[in-house]
C-alpha positions as CSV (number, residue, x, y, z in Angstrom):
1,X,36.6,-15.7,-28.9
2,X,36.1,-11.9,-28.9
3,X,37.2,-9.2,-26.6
4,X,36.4,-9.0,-22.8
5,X,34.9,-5.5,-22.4
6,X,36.8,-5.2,-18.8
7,X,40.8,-5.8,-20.2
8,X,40.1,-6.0,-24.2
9,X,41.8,-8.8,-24.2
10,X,40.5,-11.4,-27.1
11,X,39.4,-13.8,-24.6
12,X,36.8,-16.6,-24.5
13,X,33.9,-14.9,-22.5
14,X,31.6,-16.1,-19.7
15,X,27.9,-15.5,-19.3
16,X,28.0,-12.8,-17.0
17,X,25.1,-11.3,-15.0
18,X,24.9,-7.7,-14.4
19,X,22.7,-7.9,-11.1
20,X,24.0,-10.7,-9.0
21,X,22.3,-14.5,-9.4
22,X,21.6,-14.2,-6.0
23,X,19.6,-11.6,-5.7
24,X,17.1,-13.6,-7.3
25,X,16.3,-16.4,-5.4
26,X,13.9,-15.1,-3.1
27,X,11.9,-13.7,-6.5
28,X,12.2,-17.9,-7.8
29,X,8.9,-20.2,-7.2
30,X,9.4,-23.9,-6.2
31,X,10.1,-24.8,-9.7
32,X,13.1,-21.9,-10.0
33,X,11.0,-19.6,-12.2
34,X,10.3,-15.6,-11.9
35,X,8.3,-13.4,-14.3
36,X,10.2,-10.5,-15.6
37,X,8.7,-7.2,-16.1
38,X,9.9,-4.8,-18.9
39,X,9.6,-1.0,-19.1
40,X,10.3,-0.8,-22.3
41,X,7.5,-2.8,-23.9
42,X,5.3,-3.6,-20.2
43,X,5.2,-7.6,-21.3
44,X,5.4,-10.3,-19.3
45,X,8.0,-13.1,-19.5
46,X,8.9,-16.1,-17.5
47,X,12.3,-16.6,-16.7
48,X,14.9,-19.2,-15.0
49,X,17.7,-16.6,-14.5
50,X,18.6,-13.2,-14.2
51,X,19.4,-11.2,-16.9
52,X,23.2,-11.9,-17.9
53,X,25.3,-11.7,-21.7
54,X,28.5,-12.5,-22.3
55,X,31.1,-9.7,-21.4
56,X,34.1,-10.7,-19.3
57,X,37.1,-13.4,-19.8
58,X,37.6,-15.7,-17.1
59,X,40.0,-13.7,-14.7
60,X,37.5,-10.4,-14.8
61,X,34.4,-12.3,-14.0
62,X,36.3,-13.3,-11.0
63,X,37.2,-10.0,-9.8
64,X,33.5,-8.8,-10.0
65,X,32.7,-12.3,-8.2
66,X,35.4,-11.4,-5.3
67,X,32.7,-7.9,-4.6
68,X,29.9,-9.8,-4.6
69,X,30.2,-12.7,-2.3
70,X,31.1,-10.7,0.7
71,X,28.2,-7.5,-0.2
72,X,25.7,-10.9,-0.6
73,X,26.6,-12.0,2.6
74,X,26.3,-8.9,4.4
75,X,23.1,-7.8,2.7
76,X,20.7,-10.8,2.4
77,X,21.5,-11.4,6.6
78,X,18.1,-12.0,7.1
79,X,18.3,-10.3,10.5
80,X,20.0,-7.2,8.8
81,X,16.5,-5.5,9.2
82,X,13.6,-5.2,11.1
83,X,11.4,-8.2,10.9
84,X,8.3,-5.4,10.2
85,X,8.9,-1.7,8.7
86,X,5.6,-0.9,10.3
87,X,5.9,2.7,11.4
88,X,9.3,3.0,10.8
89,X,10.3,6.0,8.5
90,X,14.1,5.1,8.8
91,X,16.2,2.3,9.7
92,X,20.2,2.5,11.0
93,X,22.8,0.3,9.0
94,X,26.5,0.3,10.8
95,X,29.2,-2.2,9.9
96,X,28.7,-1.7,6.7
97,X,31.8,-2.5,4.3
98,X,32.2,0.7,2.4
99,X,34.6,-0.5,0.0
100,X,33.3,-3.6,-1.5
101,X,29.7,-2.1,-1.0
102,X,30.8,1.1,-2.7
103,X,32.7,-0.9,-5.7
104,X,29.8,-3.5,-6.0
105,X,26.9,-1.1,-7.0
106,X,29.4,0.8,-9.0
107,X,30.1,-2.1,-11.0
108,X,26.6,-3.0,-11.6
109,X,26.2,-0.1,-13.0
110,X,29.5,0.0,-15.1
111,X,28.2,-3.6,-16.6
112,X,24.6,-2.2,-17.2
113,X,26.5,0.4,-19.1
114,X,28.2,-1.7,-21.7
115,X,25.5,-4.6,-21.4
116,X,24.1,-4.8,-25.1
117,X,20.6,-6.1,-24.1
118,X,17.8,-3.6,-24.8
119,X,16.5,-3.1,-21.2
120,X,19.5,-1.3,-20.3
121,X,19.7,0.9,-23.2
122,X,19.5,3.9,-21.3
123,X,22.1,3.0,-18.8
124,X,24.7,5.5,-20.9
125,X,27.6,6.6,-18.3
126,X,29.3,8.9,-21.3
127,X,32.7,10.1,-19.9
128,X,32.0,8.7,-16.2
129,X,32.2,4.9,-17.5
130,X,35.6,5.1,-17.5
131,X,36.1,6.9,-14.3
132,X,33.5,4.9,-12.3
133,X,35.5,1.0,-13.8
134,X,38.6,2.6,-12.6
135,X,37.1,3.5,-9.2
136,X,35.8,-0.6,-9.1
137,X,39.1,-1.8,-10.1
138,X,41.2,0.0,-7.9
139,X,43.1,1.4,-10.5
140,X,42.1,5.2,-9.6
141,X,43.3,5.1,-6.2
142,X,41.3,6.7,-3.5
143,X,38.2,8.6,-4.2
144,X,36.0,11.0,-2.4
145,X,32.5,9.9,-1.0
146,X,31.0,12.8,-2.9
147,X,32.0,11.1,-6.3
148,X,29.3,9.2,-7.0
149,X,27.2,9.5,-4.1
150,X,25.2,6.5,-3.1
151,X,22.0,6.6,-1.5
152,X,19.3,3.6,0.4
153,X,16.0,3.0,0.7
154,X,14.2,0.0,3.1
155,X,11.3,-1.5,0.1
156,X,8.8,-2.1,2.3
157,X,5.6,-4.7,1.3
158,X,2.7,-3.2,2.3
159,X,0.3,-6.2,2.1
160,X,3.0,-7.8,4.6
161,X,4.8,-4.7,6.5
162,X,8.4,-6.8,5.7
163,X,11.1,-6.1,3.8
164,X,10.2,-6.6,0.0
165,X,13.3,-8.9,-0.7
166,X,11.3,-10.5,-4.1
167,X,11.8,-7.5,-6.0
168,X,14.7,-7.3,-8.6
169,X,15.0,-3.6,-9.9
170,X,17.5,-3.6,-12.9
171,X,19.4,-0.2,-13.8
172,X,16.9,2.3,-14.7
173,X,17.9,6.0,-14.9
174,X,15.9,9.0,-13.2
175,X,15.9,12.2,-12.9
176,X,16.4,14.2,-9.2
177,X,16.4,18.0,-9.5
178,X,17.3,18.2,-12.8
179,X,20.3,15.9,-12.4
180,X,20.8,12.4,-13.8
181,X,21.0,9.0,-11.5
182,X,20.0,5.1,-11.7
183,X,18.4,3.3,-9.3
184,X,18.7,-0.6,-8.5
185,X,16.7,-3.1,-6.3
186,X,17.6,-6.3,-4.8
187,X,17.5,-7.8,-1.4
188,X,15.2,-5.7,-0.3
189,X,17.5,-2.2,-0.8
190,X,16.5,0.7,-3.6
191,X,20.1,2.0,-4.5
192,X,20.4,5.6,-5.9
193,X,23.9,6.5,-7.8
194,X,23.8,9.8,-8.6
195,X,26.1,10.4,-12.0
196,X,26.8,13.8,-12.2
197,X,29.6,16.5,-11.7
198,X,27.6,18.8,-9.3
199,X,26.6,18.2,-5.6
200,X,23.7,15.5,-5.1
201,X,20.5,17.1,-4.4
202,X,19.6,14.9,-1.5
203,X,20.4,14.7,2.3
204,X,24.0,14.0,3.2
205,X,22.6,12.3,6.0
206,X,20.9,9.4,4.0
207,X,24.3,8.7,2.0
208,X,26.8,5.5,2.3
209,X,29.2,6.4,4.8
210,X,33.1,6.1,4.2
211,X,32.8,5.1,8.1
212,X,30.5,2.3,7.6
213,X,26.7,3.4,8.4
214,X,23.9,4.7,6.3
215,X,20.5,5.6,7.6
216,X,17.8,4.2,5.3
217,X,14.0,5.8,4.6
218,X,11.8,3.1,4.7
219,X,9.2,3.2,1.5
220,X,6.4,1.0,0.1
221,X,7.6,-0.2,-3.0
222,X,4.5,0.3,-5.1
223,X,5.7,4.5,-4.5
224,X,8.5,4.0,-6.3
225,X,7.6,5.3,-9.6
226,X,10.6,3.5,-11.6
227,X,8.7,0.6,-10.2
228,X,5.0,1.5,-10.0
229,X,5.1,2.0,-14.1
230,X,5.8,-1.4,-14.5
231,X,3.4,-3.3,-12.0
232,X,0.3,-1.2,-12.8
């Protein structure tokens, strides 16, 4: 018994992942084992599961497991993309729901944030935390689409030209312009959450739509340098 880090109350907590279970099947050999990469110390470790603690009571697991069901569905469609990102420098996503996605990623990062394994360590949300968990919980009310901004990217494998869906990207924070944001992979999508009080320095045109659509550059994966550090 100790307190759930969502409602505070002193609660008996479940083991709860930070980057849906999900997200890693496609990364799982026949015998349901991955190997884990780790900035921080570039070792090598064999896993069965992705990376989860114990955090949330029994009725706020739930409500992070009401976002992800329907973003899983919509995202690991297997015809959601292009069979081959060959020559493509941008692919078109509509129907997107902006909501759930919006509050999903959000809360990824919120549990990265007060996560207490050492990988996440510099997942630090300061005075947004509380902001961003009442954005996910609905408690806020509306919010802009400038707060927060959220940006895609198509991985792209180049020794197959698909869609690199057995990559898990954790949340790791960068640096665009001068201003601070974390990027995430899984099911094939590098997420960019920009955390800051000024205007993103990237293209409106590449950000998640309140209407539903986001256009998404297509990139090799081994050019992300959040990633590259870690497979070289």
């Amino acid at each position: 018994m100790t307190k759930c880090r969502w409602c505070g109350r002193a609660e008996k907590l479940c083991k709860s992942h930070i980057i849906p279970e999900s997200a890693y099947r496609p990364v799982y050999d026949s015998k349901s084992r991955a190997v884990a990469l780790s900035s921080e110390d570039r070792k090598r470790r064999v896993v069965q599961q992705g990376m989860k603690e114990l955090m949330f009571c029994v009725e706020c697991e739930g409500k992070f497991n009401r976002l992800e069901t329907p973003f899983a569905r919509f995202w690991r469609e297997a015809s959601r993309f292009p069979t081959s990102l060959d020559g493509l420098l941008a692919v078109q996503i509509d129907g997107i729901d902006y909501d759930n996605t919006r509050k999903l990623l959000l809360s990824i990062l919120w549990r990265a944030h007060v996560a207490q394994n050492p990988v996440l360590r510099a997942v630090k949300l300061g005075p947004h935390a509380d902001k961003i968990l009442a954005i996910v919980s609905g408690a806020g009310g509306a919010s802009s689409a400038d707060e927060y901004p959220i940006f895609g990217y198509l991985l792209r494998d180049p020794a197959t030209g698909g869609v690199a869906r057995s990559l898990v990207l954790t949340p790791a924070r960068t640096k665009t312009d001068g201003q601070w944001n974390y990027l995430m992979a899984f099911y094939g999508c590098l997420w960019k959450i920009f955390v800051s009080s000024e205007s993103a320095p990237m293209p409106t045109s590449c950000t998640l739509t309140i209407s539903g659509s986001i256009l998404m550059p297509v990139i090799d994966y081994d050019k992300v340098p959040t990633i590259r550090k870690v497979i070289t």
